[in-house]
Kinemage of the C-alpha trace (Angstrom):
@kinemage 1
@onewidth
@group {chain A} dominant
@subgroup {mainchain}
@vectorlist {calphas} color= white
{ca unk a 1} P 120.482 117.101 48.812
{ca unk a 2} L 120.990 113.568 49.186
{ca unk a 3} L 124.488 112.692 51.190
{ca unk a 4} L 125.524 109.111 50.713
{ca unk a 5} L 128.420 109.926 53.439
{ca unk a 6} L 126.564 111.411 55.941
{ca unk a 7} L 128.772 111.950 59.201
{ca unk a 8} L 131.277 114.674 59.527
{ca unk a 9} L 133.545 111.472 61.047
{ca unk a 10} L 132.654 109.657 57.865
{ca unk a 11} L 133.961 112.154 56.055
{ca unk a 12} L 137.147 112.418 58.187
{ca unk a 13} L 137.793 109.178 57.260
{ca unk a 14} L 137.384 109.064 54.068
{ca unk a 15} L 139.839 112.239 53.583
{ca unk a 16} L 142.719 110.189 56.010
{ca unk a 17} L 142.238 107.230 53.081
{ca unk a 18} L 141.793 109.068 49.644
{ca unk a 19} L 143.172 112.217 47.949
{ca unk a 20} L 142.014 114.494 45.094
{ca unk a 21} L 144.143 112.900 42.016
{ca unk a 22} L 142.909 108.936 43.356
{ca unk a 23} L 139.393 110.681 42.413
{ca unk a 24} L 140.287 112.779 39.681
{ca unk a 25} L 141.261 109.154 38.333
{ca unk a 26} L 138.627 107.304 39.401
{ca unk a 27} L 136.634 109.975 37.121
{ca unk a 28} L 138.317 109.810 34.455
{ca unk a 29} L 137.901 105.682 34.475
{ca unk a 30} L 134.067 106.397 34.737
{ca unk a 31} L 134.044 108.970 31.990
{ca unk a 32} L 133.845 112.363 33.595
{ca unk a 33} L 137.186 113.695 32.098
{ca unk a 34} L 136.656 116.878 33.100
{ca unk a 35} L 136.648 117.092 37.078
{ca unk a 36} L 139.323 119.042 38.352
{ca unk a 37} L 139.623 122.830 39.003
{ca unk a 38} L 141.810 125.019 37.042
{ca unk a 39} L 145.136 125.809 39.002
{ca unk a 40} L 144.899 128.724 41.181
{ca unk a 41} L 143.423 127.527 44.278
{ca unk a 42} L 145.822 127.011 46.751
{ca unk a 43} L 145.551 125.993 50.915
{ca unk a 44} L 146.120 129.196 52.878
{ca unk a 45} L 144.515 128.752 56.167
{ca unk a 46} L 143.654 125.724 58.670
{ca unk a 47} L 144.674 122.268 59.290
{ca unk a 48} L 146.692 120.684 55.810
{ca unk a 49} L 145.521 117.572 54.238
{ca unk a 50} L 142.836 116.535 52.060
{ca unk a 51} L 139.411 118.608 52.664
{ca unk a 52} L 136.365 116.611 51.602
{ca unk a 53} L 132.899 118.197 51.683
{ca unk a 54} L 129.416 118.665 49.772
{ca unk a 55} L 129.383 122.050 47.999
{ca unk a 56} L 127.046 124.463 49.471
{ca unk a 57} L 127.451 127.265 46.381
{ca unk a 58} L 127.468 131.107 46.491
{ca unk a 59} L 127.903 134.098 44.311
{ca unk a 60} L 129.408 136.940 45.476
{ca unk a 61} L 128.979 140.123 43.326
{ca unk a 62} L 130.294 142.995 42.991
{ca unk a 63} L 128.320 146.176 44.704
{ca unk a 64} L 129.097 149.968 45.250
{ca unk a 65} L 127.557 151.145 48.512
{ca unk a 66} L 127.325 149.655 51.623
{ca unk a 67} L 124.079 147.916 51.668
{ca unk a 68} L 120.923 148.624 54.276
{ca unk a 69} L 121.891 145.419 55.918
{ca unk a 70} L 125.413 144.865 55.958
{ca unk a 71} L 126.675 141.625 55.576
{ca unk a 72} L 123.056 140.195 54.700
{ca unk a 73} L 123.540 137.934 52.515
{ca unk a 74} L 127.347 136.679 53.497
{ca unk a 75} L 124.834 136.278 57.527
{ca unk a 76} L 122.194 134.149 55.757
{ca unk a 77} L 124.559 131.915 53.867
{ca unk a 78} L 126.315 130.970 56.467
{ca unk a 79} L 124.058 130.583 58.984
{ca unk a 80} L 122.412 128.131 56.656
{ca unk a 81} L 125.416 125.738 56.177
{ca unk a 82} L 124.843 122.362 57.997
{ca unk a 83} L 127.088 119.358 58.883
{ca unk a 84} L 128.913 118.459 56.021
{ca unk a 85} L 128.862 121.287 53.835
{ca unk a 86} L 132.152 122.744 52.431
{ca unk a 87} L 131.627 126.413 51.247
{ca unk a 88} L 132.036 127.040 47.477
{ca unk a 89} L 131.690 130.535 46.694
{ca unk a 90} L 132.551 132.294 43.587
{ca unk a 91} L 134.158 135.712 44.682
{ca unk a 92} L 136.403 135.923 41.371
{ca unk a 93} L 133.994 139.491 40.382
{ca unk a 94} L 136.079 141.908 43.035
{ca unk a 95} L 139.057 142.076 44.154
{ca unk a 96} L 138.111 142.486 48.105
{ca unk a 97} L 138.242 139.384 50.521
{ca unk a 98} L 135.329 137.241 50.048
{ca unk a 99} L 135.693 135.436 53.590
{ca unk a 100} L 137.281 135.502 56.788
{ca unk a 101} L 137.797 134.815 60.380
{ca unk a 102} L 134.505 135.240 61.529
{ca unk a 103} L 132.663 133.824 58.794
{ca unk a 104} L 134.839 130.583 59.038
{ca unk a 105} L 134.178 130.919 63.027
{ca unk a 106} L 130.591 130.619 62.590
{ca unk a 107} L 131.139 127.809 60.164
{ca unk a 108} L 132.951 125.732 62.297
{ca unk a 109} L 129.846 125.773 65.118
{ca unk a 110} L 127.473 124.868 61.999
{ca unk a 111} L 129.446 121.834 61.538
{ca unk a 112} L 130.441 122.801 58.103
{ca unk a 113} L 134.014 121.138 56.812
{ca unk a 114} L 136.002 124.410 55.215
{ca unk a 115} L 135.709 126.808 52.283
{ca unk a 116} L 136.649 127.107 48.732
{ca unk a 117} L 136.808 130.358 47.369
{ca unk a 118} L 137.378 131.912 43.530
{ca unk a 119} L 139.003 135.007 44.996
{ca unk a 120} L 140.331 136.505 48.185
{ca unk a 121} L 140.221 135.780 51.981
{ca unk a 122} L 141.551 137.986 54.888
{ca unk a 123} L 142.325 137.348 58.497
{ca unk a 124} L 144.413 134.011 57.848
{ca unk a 125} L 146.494 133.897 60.834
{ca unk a 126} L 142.986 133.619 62.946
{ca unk a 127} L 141.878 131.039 61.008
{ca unk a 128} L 145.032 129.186 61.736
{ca unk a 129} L 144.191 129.780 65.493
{ca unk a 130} L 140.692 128.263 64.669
{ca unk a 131} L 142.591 124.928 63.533
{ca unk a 132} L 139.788 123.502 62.810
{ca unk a 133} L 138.594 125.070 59.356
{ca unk a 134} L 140.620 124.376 55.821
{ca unk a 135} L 140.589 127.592 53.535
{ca unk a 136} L 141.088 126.918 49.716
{ca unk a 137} L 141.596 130.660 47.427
{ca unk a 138} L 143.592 132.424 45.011
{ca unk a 139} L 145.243 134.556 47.723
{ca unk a 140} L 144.716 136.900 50.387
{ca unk a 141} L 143.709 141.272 50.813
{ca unk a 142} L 143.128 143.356 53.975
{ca unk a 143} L 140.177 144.467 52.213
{ca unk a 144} L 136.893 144.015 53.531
{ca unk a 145} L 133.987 142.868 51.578
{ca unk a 146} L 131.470 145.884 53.033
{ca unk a 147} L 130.084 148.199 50.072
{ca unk a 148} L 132.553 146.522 47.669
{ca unk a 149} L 131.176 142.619 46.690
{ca unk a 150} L 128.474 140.867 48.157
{ca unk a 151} L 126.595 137.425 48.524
{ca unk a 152} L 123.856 137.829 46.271
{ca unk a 153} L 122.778 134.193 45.503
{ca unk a 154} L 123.414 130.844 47.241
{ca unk a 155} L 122.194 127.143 46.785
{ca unk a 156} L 122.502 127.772 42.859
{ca unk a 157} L 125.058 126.551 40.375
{ca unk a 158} L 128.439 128.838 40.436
{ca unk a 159} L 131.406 128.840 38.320
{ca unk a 160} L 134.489 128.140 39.852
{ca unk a 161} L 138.357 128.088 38.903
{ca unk a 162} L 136.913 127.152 35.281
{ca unk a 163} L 134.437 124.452 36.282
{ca unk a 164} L 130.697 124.705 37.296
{ca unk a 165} L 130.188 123.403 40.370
{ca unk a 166} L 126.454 122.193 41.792
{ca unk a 167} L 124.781 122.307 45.234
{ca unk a 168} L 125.652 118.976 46.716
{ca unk a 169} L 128.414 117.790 44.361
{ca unk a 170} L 131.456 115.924 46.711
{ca unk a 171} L 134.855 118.324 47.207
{ca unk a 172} L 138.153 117.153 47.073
{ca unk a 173} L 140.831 119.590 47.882
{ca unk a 174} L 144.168 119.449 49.104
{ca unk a 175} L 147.996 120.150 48.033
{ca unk a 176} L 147.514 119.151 44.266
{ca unk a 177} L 143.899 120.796 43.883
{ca unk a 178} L 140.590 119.977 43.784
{ca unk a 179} L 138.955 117.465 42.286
{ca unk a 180} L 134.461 117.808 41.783
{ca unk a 181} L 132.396 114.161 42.180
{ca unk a 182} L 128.887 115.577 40.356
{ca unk a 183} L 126.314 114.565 43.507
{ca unk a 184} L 124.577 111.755 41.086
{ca unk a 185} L 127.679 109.703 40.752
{ca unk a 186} L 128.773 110.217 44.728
{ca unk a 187} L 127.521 106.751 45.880
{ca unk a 188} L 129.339 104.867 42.391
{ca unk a 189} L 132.814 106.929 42.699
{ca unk a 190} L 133.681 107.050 45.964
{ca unk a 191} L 134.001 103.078 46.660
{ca unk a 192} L 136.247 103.300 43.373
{ca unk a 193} L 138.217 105.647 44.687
{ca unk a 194} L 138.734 103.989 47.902
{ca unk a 195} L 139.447 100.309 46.420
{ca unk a 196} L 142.210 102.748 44.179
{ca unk a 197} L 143.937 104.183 47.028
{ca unk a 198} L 144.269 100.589 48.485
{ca unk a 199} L 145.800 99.202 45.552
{ca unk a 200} L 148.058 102.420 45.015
{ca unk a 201} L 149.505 101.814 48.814
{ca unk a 202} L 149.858 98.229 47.674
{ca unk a 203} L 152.099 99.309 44.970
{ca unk a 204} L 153.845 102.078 46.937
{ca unk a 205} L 154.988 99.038 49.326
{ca unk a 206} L 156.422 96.793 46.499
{ca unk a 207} L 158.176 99.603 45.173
{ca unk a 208} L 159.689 100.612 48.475
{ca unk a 209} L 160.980 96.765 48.731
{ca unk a 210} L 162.539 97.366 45.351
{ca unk a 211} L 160.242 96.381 43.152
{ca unk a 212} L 160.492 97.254 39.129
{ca unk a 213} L 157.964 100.430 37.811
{ca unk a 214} L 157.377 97.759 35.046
{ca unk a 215} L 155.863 94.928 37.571
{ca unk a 216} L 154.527 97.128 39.541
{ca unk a 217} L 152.274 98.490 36.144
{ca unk a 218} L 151.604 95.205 34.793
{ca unk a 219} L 150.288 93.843 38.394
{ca unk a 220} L 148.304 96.784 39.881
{ca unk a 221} L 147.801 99.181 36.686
{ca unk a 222} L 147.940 101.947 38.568
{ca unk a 223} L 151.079 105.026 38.267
């Protein structure tokens, strides 16, 4: 996986300076026009703001008994995240929490950045306690995962709120959604997106001062 940004602090700042539609833009200008997750994915635990992270992909599938080794395969994913990764893990099969405290625990001492997830979490309020580990999912279920859906498959494409999404591909989430950078056009789009956040806060300022919407189009093209 190559990682153009390769610093968890690096990636801090680049989140404090950019957002997901300033990239879902900056896309669109490069013709990928179809970036974005479908709505559904919403911040329920950890610090708010804008998460930013290289996917590290999972399938969790449904299963019916509790397997010899319980929890293999949730264990051996996470235990192989690194610095930088963001969790992307499609749980959307079973309606039984996907992830939770302990997993996101673990996480945290990897040096991984937070978790998306196409279905259910549990234990938010100790993730919140964590405070160090954004949660992105539809919603969240006491249920635990144990003899009712499994991690099956990681490191391979997975299919997400509507979108595939690819081992190393860049991860924008925040309040808006989440917006995918495909991992070959990393290094072009995020200096784009960067130089279109500065000119956006240039804009913001002349409108504050009282500027006209019209100026402010026809001298920064940006809305």
């Amino acid at each position: 996986m190559s990682k153009p940004i390769r610093s968890n602090s690096e990636l801090d700042a680049l989140a404090q300076q950019t957002y997901s539609a300033v990239f879902s833009d900056v896309c669109d200008a490069a013709g990928l026009r179809h970036q974005t997750l479908e709505p559904g994915a919403v911040h329920l635990a950890g610090p708010e703001g804008v998460l930013i992270g290289y996917a590290r992909t999972a399938r969790s599938m449904p299963v019916n008994d509790i397997p010899d080794r319980p929890y293999g395969g949730e264990i051996d994913f996470v235990d192989a995240l690194s610095r930088g990764d963001l969790a992307v893990i499609d749980g959307s099969r079973a309606q039984a929490a996907a992830w939770g405290e302990l997993f996101s625990t673990a996480s945290v001492g990897r040096g991984a950045r937070g978790a998306l997830i196409d279905g259910l979490v549990r234990d938010v309020a100790k993730i919140n306690e964590l405070n160090r580990f954004p949660v992105f999912a539809r919603g969240a279920r006491p249920t635990d995962a144990l003899g009712r859906v499994a991690i099956q498959e990681w490191d391979v494409p997975v299919c997400v709120y509507g979108l595939t999404v690819y081992p190393g591909d860049l991860v924008v989430c925040d309040s808006d959604g989440v917006t995918i950078v495909p991992e070959a056009r990393i290094a072009e789009i995020v200096p784009r997106a960067l130089e279109k956040a500065s000119i956006e806060s240039d804009a913001r300022q002349h409108l504050l001062k009282g500027g006209y919407l019209r100026d402010v189009w026809e001298k920064y093209r940006v809305l």
